[in-house]
C-alpha positions in Angstrom: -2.6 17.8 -29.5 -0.6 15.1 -27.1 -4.0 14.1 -25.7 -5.3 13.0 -28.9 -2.6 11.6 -30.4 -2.1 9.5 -27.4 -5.4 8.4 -27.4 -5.4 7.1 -30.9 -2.3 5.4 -30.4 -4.2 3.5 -27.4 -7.0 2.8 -29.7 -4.2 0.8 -31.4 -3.2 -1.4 -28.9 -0.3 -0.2 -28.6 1.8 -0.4 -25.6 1.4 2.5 -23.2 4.7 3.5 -23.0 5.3 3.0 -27.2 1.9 5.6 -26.7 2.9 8.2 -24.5 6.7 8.2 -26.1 5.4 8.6 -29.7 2.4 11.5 -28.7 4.9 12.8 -27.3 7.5 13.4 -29.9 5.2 14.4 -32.4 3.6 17.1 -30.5 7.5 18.1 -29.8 8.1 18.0 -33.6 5.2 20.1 -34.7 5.5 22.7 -31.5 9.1 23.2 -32.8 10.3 22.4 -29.3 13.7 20.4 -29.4 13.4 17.1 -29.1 16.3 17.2 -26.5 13.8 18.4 -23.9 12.0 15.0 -23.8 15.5 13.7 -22.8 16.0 16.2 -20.1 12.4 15.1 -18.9 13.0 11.6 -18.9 16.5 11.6 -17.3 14.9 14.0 -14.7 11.9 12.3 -13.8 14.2 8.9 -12.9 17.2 11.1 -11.2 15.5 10.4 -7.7 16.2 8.6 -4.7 12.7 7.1 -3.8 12.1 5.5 -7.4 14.8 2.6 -6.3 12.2 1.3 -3.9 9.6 0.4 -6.9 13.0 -2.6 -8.1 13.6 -3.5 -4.8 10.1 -4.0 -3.7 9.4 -5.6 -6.4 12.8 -8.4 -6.7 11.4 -9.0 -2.9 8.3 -9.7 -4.1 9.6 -12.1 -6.4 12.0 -13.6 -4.2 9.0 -14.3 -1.8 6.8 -15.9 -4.4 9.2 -18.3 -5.6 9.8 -19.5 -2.0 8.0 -21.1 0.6 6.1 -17.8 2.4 3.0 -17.8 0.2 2.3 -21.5 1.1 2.8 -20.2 5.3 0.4 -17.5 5.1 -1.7 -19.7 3.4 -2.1 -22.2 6.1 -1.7 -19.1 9.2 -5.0 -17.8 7.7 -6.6 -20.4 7.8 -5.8 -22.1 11.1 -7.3 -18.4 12.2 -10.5 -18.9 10.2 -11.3 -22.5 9.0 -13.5 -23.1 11.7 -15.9 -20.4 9.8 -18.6 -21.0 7.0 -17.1 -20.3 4.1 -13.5 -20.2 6.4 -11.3 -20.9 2.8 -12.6 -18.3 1.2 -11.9 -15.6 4.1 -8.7 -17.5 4.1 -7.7 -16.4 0.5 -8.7 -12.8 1.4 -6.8 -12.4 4.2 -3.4 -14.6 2.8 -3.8 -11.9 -0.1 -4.5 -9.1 2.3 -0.8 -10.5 4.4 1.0 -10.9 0.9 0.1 -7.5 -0.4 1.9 -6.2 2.6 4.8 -8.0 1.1 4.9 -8.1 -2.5 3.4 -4.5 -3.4 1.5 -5.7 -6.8 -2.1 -6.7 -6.8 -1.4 -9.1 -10.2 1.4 -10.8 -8.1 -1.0 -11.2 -5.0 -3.5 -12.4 -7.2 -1.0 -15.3 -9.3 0.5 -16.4 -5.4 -2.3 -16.4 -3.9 -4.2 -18.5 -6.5 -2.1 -20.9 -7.5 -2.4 -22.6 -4.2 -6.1 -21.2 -3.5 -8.2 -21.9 -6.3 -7.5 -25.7 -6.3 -7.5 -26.2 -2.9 -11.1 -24.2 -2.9 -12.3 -26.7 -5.3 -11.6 -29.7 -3.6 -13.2 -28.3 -0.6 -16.9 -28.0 -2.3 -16.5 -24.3 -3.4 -17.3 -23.4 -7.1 -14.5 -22.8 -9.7 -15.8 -20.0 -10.9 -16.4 -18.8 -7.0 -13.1 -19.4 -6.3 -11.9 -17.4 -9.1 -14.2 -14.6 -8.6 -12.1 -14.5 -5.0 -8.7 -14.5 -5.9 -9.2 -11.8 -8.7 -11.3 -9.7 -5.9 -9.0 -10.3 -2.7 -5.8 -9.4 -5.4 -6.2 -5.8 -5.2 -5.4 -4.9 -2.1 -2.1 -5.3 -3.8 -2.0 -1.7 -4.6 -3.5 -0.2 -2.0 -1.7 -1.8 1.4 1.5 -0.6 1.9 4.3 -1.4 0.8 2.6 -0.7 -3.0 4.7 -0.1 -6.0 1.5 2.6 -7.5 1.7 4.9 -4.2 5.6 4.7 -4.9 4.8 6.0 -8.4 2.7 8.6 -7.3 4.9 9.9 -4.7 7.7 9.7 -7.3 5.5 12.0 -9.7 4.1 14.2 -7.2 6.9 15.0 -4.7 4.3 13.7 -1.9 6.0 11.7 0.7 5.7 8.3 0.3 5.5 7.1 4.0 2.4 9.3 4.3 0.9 7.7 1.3 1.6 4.2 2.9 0.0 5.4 6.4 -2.7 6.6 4.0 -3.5 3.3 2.1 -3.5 0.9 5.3 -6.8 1.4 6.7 -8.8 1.7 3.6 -6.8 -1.6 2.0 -7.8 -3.0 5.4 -11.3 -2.2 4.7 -12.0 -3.4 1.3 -9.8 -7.0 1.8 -12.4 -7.7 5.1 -15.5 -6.1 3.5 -14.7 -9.2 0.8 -14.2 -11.8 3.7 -17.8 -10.9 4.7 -19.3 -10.7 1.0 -17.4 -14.8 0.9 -18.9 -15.3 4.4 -22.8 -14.6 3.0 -22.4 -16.4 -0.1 -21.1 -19.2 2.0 -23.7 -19.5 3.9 -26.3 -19.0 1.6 -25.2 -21.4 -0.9 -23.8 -23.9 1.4 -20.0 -23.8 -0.2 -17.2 -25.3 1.8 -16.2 -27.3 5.0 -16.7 -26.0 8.7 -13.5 -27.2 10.6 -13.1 -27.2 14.4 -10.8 -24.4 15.9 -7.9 -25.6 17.8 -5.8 -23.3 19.8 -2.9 -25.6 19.6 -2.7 -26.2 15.7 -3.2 -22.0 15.6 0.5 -21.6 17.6 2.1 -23.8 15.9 1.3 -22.3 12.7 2.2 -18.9 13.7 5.4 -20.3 15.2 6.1 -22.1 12.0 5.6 -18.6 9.5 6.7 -16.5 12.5 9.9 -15.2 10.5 7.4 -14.4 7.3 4.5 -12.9 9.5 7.5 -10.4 10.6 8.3 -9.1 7.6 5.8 -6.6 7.1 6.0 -5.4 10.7 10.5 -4.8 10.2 9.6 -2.9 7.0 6.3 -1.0 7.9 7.2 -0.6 11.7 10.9 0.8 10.6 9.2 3.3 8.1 6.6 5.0 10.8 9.2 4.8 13.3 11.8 6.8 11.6 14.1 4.2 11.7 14.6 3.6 7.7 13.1 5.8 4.7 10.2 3.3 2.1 13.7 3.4 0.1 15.8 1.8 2.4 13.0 -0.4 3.8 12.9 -2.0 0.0 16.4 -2.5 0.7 15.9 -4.5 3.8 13.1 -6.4 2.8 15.2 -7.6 -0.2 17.9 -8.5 2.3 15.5 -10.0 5.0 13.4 -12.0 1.7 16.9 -13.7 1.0 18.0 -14.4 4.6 14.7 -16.3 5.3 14.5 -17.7 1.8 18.4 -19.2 1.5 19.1 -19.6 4.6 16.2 -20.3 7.4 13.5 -21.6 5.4 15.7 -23.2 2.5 13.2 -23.1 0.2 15.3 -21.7 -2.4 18.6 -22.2 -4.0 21.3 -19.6 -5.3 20.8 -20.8 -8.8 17.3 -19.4 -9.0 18.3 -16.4 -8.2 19.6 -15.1 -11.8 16.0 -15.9 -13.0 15.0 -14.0 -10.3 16.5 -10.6 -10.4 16.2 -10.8 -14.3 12.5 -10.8 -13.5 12.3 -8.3 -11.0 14.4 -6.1 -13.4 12.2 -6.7 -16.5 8.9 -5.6 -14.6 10.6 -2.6 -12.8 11.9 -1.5 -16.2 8.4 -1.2 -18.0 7.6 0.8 -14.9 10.4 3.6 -15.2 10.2 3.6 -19.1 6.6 4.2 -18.9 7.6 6.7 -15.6 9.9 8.6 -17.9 7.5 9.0 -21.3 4.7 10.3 -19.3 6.6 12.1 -17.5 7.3 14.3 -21.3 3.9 13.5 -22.0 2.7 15.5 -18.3 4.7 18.2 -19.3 3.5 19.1 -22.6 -0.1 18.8 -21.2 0.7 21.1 -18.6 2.5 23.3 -21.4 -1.1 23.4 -23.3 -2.5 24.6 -20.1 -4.5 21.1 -19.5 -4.6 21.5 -15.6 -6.0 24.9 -16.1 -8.4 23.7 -18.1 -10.0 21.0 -16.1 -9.8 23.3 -13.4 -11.9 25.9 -15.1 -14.5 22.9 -16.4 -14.6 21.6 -13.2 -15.6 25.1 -11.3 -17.9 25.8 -14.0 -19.5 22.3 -13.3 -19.2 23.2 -9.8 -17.7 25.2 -7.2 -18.6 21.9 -4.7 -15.5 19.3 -3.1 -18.2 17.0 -2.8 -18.9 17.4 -6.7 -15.3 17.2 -7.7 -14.3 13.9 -6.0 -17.4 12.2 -7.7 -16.0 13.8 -10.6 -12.4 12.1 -9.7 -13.9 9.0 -9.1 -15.7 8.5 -12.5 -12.1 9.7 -14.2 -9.9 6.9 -12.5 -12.5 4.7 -12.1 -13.0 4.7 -16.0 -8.9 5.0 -16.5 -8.5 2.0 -15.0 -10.4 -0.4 -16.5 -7.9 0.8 -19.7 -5.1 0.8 -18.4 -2.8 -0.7 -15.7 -2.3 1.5 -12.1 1.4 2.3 -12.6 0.6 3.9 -16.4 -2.6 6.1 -15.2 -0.8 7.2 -12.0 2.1 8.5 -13.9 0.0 10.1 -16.5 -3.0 11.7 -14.5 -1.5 12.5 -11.2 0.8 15.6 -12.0 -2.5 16.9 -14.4 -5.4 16.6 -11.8 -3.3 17.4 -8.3 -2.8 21.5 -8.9 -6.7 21.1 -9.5 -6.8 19.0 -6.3 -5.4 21.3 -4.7 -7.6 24.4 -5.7 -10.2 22.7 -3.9 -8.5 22.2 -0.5 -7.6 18.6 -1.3 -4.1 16.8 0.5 -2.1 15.3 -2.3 -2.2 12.0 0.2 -5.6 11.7 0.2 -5.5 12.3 -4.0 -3.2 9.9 -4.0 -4.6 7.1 -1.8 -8.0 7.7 -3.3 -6.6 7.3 -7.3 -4.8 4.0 -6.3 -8.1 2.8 -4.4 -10.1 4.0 -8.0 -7.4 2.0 -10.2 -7.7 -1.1 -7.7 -11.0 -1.5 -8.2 -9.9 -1.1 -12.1 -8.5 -4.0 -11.6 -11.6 -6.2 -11.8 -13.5 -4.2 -13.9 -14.1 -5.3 -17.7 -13.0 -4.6 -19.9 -9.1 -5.0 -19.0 -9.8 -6.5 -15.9 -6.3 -7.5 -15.1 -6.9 -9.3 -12.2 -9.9 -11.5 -13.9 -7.8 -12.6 -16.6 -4.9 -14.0 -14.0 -7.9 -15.8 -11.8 -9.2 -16.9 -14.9 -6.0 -18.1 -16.7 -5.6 -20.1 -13.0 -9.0 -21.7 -12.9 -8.8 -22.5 -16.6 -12.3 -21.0 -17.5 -13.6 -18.1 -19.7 -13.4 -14.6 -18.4 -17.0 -14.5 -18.7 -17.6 -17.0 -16.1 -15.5 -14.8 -13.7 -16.9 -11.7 -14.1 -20.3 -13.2 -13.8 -19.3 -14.2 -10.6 -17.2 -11.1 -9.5 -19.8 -8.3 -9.7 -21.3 -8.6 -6.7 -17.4 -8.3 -5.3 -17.2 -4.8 -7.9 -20.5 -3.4 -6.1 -19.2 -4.1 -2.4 -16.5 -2.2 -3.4 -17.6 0.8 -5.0 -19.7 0.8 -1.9 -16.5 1.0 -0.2 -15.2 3.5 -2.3 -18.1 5.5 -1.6 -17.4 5.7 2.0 -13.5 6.6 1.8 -14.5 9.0 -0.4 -16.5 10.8 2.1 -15.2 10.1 5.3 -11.7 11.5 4.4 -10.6 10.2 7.9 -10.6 7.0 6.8 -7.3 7.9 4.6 -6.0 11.0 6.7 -5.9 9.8 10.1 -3.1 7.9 10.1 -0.7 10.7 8.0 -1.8 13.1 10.2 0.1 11.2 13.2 3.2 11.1 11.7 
């Protein structure tokens, strides 16, 4: 009954969390269960330690967007590959593939990143709607590299720990953001887009001397979290603190007025996260009260007994979820319904995990929600249909991608399995 009563609430445009809260309730009502147990639910599913990492990544995020880092990866990347065919668009790849490692939110990589990108791509002979197409396809690894706010969300729901899940995105984040450089590499070549520029070994220092304080940021808060120094929790802690240090004081790029607009912001987005966290976390429970799990478990072993045939399976679920809705929403929704059947099969909740954010990343530039495509788009100033048109061969490389990290599970395990 919550199923469908969430779904036509979504058919409404509603927002998801108005959705899941109202199914919800009215399934309570009409199972004559007190409403006082979605309460309990809700206060429970926030009363935990890890979830203060999804505000504090993301008010560093901020803090590092409205300052002066995005422009100094910007020009590190491409001192490193300018002197390339098609060198600025590997450069907006891996600038977005260096902020994801920062910010933690593929929409934030994508607005950073091509703000700056997109313009400059432009003047340098690329196409627009190329240039779009780039920044909407580099932004996902924005959700997949470590630190991301979705495998924070899925830890949160699952009980899985979250520096497994981040050991468990980094090589298969790695792996889509430089299978895109290459895609940008061909096109450049074959259509003749862009400037070559001469390498020089001495403007390459100086720009990594100039960023060096940014470029360390992801290796204080990634290195202390594999090396047992800090937990994800208190590493969002510290990169708040360090984001503010280099911000206010080093780099002076911003001011302690701008800081109020700031951690409004950052409060705002993590907000909609935890009230969407909390109503499907009622919503999960009543499922699993109607004995949902058990029944895709049952459908899926009477499809087939095969692993192989359930993660295709998976794949055409979250693949489909997210181009409906945003990773966060589906995370917090699907994740405690399909990981008991996960598990029936032999599969490690940090590979489920890693592999559903992967699935809602490519979500991201899918139509018909497409988040990503409408921030590119909104950037370039040109009709989403110009950049999808132009992103699809980005959307095959990476279901190819997908594919193969689907498959080769030691793409995603090897790295958790060292820790």
């Amino acid at each position: 009954m919550a199923l469908v009563i969430f779904v036509a609430l979504l058919a409404t445009s509603m927002p998801i969390a108005v959705c899941l809260g109202l199914a919800s309730i009215i399934t309570l009502y009409f199972d004559g269960i007190p409403i006082s147990m979605a309460i309990q639910r809700m206060l429970a599913s926030t009363n935990s330690f890890p979830i203060m990492a999804i505000l504090f990544f993301m008010l560093s995020g901020e803090i590092m967007s409205k300052g002066n880092m995005t422009k100094k990866l910007i020009s590190v990347a491409e001192s490193c590959v300018g002197f390339v065919k098609g060198g600025l668009a590997i450069t907006a790849s891996l600038a977005s593939l260096f902020f994801s490692a920062i910010s933690g939110s593929s929409a934030a990589t994508c607005a950073s990143i091509g703000t700056i990108m997109i313009d400059e791509m432009e003047k340098k002979g690329y196409p627009k709607d190329f240039a779009a197409a780039v920044i909407a396809a580099s932004g996902i690894t924005g959700i997949v590299i470590p630190p991301s706010i979705t495998l924070v969300v899925y830890g949160v729901v699952t009980g899985t720990s979250v520096g497994k899940l981040f050991m468990g995105g980094l090589i298969p984040g790695m792996i889509m953001g430089l299978s895109l450089a290459a895609l940008s590499i061909f096109f450049s070549y074959k259509y003749d887009y862009g400037e070559v520029r001469e390498f020089s070994l001495k403007e390459f220092w100086s720009k990594i001397k100039e960023s060096i304080f940014v470029l360390m940021m992801p290796v204080i808060i990634l290195g202390g979290i594999y090396g047992g120094v800090f937990t994800p929790t208190e590493a969002a802690v510290v990169s708040v603190v360090y984001a503010l240090v280099i911000s206010l004081f080093v780099e002076r790029s911003l001011e302690l007025k701008d800081l109020s607009s700031i951690i409004i912001k950052s409060i705002i987005n993590a907000a909609v996260v935890l009230v969407i966290i909390q109503n499907a976390s009622v919503f999960s429970w009543l499922l699993t009260n109607e004995r949902v799990p058990h029944t895709i478990g049952a459908l899926c072993a009477s499809i087939s007994q095969s692993k192989i045939v359930f993660l295709m399976l998976l794949n055409v679920v979250f693949l489909v979820a997210g181009t409906l809705v945003t990773g966060s929403a589906i995370v917090a929704i699907l994740a405690p319904i399909f990981l008991p059947v996960a598990l029936q099969y032999g599969i490690d909740p940090v590979f489920l995990g890693v592999l559903m954010v992967v699935n809602l990343a490519i979500g991201y530039i899918t139509p018909p929600v497409g988040v990503d495509l409408y921030v590119a788009g909104t950037i370039a100033r040109l009709p989403i249909e110009k950049v999808i048109s132009r992103v699809m061969p980005y959307l095959i490389m990476l279901l190819i991608d997908l594919i193969v990290i689907t498959y080769v599970p030691g793409i995603i395990m090897f790295l958790p399995n060292l820790m």
